[in-house]
C-alpha positions in Angstrom: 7.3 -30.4 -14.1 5.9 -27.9 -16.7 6.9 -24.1 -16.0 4.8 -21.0 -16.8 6.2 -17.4 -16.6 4.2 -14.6 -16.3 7.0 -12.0 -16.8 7.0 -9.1 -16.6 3.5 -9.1 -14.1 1.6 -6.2 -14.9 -0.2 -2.7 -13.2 2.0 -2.7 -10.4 4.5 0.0 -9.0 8.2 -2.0 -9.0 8.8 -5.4 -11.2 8.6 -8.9 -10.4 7.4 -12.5 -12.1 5.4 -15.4 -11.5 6.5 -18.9 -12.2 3.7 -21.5 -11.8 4.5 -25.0 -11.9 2.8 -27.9 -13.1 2.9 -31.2 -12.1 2.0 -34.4 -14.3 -1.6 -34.6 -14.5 -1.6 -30.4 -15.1 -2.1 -29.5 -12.1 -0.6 -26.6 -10.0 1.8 -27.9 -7.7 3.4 -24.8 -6.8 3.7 -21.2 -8.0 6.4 -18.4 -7.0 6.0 -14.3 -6.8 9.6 -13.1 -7.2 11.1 -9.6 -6.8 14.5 -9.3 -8.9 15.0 -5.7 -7.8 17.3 -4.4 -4.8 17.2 -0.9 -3.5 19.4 -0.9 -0.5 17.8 2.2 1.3 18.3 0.5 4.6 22.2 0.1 4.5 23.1 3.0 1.9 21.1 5.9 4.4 23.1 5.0 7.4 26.1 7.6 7.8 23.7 10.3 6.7 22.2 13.0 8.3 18.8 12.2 10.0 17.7 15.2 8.8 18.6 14.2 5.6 15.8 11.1 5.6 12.8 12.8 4.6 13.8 14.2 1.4 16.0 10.8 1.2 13.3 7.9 1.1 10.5 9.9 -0.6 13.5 9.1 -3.4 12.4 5.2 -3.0 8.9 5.9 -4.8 7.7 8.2 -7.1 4.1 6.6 -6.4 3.7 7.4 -2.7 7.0 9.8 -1.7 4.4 11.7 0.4 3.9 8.6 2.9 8.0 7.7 3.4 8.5 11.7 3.6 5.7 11.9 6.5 7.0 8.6 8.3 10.6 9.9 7.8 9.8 13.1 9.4 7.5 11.7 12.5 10.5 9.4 13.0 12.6 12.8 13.0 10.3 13.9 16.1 10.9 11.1 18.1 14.9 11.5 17.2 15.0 14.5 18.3 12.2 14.6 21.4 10.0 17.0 19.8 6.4 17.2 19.6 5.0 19.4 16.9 2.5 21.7 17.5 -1.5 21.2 16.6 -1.6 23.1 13.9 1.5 21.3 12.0 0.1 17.5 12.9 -3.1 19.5 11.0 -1.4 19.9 8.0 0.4 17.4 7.9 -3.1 15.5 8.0 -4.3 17.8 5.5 -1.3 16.9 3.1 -1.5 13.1 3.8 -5.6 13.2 3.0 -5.3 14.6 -0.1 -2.4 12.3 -1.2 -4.1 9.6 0.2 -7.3 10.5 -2.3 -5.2 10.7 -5.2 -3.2 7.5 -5.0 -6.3 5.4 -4.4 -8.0 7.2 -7.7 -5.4 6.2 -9.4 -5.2 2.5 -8.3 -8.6 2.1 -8.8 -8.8 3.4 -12.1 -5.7 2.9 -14.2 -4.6 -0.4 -12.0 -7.0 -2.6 -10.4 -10.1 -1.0 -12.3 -9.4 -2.7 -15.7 -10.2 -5.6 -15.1 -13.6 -5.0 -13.4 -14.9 -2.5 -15.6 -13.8 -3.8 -18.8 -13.8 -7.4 -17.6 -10.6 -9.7 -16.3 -10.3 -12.2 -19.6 -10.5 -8.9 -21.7 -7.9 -8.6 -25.0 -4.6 -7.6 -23.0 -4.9 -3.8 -25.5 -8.2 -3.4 -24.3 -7.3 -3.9 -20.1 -6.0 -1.3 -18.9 -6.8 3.2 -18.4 -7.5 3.6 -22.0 -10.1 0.7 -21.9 -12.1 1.8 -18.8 -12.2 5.8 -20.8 -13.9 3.3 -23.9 -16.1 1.7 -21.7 -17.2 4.4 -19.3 -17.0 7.2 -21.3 -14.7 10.4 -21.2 -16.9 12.3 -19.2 -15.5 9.4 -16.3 -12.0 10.0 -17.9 -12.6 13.9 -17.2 -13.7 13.6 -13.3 -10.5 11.0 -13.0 -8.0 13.0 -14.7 -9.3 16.3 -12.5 -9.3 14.9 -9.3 -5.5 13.3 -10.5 -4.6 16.8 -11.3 -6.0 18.8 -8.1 -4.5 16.4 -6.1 -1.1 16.6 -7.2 -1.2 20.7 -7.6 -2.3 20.7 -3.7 0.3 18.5 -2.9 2.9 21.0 -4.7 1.0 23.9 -2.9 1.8 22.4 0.5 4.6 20.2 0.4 6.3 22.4 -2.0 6.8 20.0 -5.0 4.3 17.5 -7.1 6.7 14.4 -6.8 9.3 14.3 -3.3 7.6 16.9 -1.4 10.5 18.8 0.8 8.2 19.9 3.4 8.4 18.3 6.5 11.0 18.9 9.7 10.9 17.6 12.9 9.4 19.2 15.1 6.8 20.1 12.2 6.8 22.0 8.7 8.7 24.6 6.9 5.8 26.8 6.3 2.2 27.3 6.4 -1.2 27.6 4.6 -2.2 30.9 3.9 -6.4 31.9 3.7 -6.6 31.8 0.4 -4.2 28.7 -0.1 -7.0 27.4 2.2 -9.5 28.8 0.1 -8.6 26.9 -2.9 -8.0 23.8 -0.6 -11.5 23.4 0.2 -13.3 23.9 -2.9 -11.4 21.2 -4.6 -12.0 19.5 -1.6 -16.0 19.8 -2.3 -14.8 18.4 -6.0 -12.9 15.5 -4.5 -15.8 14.5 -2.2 -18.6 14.4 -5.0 -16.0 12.6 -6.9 -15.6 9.7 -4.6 -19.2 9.3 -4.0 -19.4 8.9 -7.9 -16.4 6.5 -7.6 -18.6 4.3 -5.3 -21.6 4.5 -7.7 -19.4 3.3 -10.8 -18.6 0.3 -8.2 -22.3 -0.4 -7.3 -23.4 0.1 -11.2 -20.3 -2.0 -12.7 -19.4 -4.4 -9.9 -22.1 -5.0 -7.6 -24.5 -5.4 -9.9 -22.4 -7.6 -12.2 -23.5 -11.4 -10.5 -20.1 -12.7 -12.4 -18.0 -9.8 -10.5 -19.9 -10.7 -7.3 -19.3 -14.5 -7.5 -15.5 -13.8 -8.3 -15.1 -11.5 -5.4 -16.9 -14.1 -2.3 -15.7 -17.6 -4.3 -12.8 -19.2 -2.4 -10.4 -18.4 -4.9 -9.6 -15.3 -3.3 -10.1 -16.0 -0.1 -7.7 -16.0 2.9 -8.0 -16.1 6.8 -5.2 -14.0 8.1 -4.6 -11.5 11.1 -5.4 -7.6 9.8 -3.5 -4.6 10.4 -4.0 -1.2 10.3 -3.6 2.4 12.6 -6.8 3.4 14.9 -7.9 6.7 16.4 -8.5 6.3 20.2 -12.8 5.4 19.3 -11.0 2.4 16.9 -11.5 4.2 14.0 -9.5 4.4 10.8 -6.8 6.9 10.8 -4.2 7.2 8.0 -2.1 9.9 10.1 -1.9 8.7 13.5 -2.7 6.8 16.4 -2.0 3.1 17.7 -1.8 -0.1 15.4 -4.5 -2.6 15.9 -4.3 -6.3 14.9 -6.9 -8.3 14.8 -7.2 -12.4 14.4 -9.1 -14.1 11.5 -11.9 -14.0 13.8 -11.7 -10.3 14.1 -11.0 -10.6 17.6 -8.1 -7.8 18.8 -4.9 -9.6 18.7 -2.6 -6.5 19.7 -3.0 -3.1 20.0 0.2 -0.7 20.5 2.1 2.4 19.8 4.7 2.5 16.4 7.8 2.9 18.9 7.0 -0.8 20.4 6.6 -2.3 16.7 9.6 -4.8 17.2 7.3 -6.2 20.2 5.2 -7.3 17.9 6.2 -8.2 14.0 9.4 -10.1 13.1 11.1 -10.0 10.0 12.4 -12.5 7.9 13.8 -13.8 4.4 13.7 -16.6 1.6 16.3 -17.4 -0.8 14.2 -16.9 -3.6 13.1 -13.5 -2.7 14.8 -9.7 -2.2 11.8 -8.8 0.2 11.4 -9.7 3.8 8.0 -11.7 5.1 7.3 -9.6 8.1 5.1 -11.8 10.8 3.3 -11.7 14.3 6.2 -12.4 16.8 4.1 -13.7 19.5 2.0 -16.2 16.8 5.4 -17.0 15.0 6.2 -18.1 11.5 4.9 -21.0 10.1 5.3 -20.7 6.9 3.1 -19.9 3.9 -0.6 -20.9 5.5 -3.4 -18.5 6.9 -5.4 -19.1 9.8 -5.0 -18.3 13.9 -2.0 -20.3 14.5 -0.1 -18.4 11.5 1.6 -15.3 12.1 0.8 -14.0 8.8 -1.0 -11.0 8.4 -2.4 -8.2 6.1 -2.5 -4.8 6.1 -4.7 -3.5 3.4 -7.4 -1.0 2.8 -9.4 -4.0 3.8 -7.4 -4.9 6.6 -7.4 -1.3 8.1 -11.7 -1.9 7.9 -11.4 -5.3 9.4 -9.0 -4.0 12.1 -11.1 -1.0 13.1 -14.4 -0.5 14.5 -15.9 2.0 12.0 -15.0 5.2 10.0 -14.2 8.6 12.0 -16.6 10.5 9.1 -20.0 10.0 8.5 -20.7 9.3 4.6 -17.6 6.6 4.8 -18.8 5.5 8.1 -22.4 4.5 6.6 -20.6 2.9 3.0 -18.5 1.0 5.6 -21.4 -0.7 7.1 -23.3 -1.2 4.0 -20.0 -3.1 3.0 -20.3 -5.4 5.8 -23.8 -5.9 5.5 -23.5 -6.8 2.2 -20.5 -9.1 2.2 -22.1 -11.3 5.4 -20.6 -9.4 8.6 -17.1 -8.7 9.7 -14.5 -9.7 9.2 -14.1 -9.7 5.4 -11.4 -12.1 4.0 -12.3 -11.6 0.3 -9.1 -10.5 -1.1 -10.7 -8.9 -4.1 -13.3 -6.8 -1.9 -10.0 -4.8 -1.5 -11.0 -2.6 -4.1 -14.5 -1.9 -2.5 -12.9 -1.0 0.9 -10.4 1.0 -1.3 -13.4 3.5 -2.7 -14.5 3.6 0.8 -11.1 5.3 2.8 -11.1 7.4 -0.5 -14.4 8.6 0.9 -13.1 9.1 4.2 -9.9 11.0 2.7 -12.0 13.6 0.9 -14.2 14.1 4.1 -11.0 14.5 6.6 -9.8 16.5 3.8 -12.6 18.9 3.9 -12.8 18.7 8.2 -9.2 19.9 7.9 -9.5 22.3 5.1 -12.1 24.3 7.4 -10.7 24.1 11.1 -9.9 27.4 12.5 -6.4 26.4 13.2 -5.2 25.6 10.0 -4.1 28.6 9.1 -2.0 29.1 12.4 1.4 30.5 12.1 2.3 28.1 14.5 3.7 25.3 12.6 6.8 24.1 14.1 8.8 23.8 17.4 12.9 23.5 16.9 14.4 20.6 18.4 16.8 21.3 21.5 17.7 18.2 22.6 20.7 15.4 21.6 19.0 13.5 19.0 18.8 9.2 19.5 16.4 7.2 18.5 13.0 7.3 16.5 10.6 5.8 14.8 7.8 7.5 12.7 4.6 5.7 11.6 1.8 6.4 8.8 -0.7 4.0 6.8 0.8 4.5 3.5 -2.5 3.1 0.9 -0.6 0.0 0.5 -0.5 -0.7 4.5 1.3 0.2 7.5 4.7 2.0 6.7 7.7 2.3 10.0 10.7 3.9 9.5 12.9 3.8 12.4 16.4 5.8 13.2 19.0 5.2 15.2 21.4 8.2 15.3 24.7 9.2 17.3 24.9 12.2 19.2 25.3 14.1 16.3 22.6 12.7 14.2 24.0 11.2 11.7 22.5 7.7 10.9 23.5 4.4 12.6 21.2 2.4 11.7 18.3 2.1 9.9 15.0 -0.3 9.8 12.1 0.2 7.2 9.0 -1.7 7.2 7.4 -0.8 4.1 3.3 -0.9 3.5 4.0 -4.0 0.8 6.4 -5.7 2.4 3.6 -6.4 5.3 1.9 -8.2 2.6 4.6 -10.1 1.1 3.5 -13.0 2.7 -0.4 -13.2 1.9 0.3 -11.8 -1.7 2.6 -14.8 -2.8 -0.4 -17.1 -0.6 -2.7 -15.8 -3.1 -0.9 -15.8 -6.1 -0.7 -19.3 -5.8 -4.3 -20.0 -4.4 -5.9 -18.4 -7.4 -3.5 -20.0 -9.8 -4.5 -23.9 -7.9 -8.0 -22.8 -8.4 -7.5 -21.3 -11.6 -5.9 -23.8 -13.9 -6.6 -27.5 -14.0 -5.8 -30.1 -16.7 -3.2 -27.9 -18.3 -5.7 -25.8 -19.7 -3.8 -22.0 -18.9 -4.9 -19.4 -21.5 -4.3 -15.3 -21.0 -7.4 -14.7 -19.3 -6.5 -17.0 -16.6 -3.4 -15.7 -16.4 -4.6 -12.3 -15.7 -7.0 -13.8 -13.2 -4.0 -15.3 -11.2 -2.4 -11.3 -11.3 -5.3 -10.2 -10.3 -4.9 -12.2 -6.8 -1.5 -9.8 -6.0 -3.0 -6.6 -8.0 -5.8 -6.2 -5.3 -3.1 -5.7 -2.9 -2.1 -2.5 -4.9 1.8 -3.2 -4.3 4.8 -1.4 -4.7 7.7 -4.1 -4.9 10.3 -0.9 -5.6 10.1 0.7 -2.2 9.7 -2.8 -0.6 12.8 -4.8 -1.7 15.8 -4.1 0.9 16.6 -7.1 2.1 19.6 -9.8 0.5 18.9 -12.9 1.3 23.3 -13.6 1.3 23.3 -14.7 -2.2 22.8 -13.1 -5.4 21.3 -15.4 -8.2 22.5 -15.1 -11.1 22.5 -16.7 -15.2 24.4 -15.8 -17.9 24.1 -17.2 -21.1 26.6 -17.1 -24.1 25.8 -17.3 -27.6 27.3 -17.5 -30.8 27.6 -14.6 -33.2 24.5 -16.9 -35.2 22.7 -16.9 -31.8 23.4 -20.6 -31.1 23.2 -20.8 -27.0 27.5 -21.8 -26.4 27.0 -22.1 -22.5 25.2 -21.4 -19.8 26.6 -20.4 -16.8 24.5 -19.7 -13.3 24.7 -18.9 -9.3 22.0 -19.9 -6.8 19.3 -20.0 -9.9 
């Protein structure tokens, strides 16, 4: 067989490779998505402090710390049977909306955006942020780079730092927002809503009207039937914060619907030799490998997902986007991988509205922002959608709270599964004959870049053996020996 490396992949938070295999006739027998990277979080936090956890984990991404620092510290409530008061689950909302709107802006416009907006078989200098500023101009560049910027000053303003916010305690938050913090809050909230609804207009004007773009995104190529995930109000509605997980079957029938603490109830983890992160699954479908469809208990949990798994929008300009997205795509559910992006621009809508709700109650400015925990801490877990998909943490302490053991279940690692699926569906559709050039290798990233994943915070899992090649050379660079483990 004839191998083909894509390595290092590209636009992604973490590293990783693709090895597509050939067979005789130059056909795609087989392709692989590996992780080499090992972070450990899971075994290395345990002895530690709960306390300790969410200034800890937001350590395991610099790309979204504010969604393992919020998980970490709703775990911390249930460890130590608190409930915070209103006005702290308001601003912790608050905080979570606005990083939620700047994550997504930058996804869409320095990752995933490239290869719409300047085109996916583009010259490999050309795809990427300073492509789309040549194509759409640096008044675009300007809006993206100020929304980037707000964003991550409000996210210093509340959570106290720009990067690994130190913010949250169980039982709530160190410290409040003052009128004019809230002031400032909610004009840039005004900015960051006119900017999304101009984000969805570059989509209409450069996608949807592109008939290429269209055909890409509802061909088969990129197309999988799978279960969706993704958190619910109590109307069904998408909620980044709080509230209930909801699965739903490729026929967008609920599957399950229940509370973060019963999550081992429902999903099952487990690994591959050839990979560092786990493949989460359905526990009451069951595993059957690498296929989609009811009888697999494979599932995604995507900005998509959280649409397909959810009856509408809890704001009204996303709500109205989300049913012109299923209007226009044939109904629900979607199962167009790359309409990812669309449903991305549309919970950045709904971000910047919650933001603004929240910006404006009457009770976020309450000094009331935190309970103190009285009782023996035990065990907890702590639930948010981070943009990537559903994030768990869950703690088990002794009765002095230091760390027993510890189980993460991060937003990528839900999609492990479907992600190397569609690797290797776009790259069996894709190349025939042989024929591979750099555009159609770029096409074949584009089936895991839609997925927006963050293989650093996802890899904790060895799989009991640690591959390994080493190869010696001579001082004239002739190869001497090669030596290898598990490879």
């Amino acid at each position: 067989m004839k191998r083909i490396s894509i390595d290092p992949i590209t636009r992604l938070e973490g590293h990783g490779k693709i090895d597509i295999f050939l067979d005789d006739q130059g056909e795609v027998a087989n392709a692989y998505l590996q992780i080499p990277e090992l972070r450990g979080f899971e075994r290395f936090c345990v002895g530690r402090p709960a306390e300790d956890m969410p200034n800890l984990t937001s350590r395991i991404c610099g790309v979204c710390p504010e969604a393992h620092h919020l998980a970490a510290t709703k775990a911390l409530d249930a460890v130590f049977h608190v409930d915070p008061p209103p006005a702290a689950k308001k601003h912790r909302e608050l905080f979570y909306s606005i990083f939620f709107a700047t994550d997504h802006t930058t996804h869409f416009y320095a990752l995933g955006g490239p290869d719409f907006v300047v085109g996916p078989k583009a010259p490999p200098a050309e795809r990427n942020i300073l492509g789309v500023v040549k194509k759409v101009g640096m008044d675009v560049a300007g809006k993206v780079l100020k929304m980037r910027r707000d964003g991550h000053e409000l996210i210093q303003l509340i959570g106290g730092r720009r990067v690994h916010p130190n913010w949250g305690l169980p039982g709530g938050v160190s410290r409040g927002i003052t009128e004019e913090q809230r002031t400032q809050i909610e004009e840039l909230g005004r900015h960051a809503l006119e900017f999304a609804k101009f984000s969805l207009q570059v989509f209409e004007n450069v996608v949807l009207k592109n008939s290429e773009y269209v055909s890409l995104i509802t061909g088969d190529v990129y197309v999988h039937r799978t279960y969706n995930m993704g958190t619910v109000d109590a109307d069904n509605r998408v909620n980044f914060y709080d509230g209930k997980i909801r699965v739903v079957g490729p026929d967008g029938r609920e599957h399950a619907k229940y509370d973060a603490k019963d999550y081992r109830d429902y999903v099952a983890e487990r690994v591959e030799p050839w990979s560092y992160l786990k493949f989460p699954y359905l526990k009451k479908v069951g595993w059957k490998g690498f296929v989609d469809g009811p009888d697999s208990g494979v599932y995604k949990a995507t900005p998509l997902s959280r649409l397909n798994a959810a009856d509408g929008m809890a704001t009204p300009l996303a709500q109205a986007e989300y049913k012109r997205f299923y209007e226009t795509l044939g109904g629900k559910p979607v199962h167009h991988t790359l309409a990812t992006h669309w449903a991305r621009l549309i919970e950045l809508l709904y971000a910047t509205e919650r933001w603004l709700e929240l910006a404006t109650d009457p009770e976020i400015t309450s000094k009331q922002y935190r309970v103190l925990p009285t009782e023996t801490p035990t065990e907890g877990v702590g639930s948010v959608e981070a943009p990537r998909g559903t994030l768990t943490h869950h703690y088990v302490t002794d009765e002095r709270g230091i760390l027993t053991k510890v189980n993460l279940v991060v937003g990528t690692t839900n999609n492990n599964a479907p992600i190397c699926m569609s690797v290797k569906k776009a790259a069996q559709g894709l190349i025939h004959k042989g024929q591979v050039t750099e555009g159609l290798l770029n096409m074949v990233e584009m089936a895991f870049r839609a997925y927006d994943p963050c293989f650093g915070c996802a890899t904790h899992s060895l799989p009991g053996q640690m591959p390994l090649e080493v190869t010696l050379h001579s001082p004239d660079g002739t190869v001497l020996q090669r030596l290898s483990q598990h490879v």
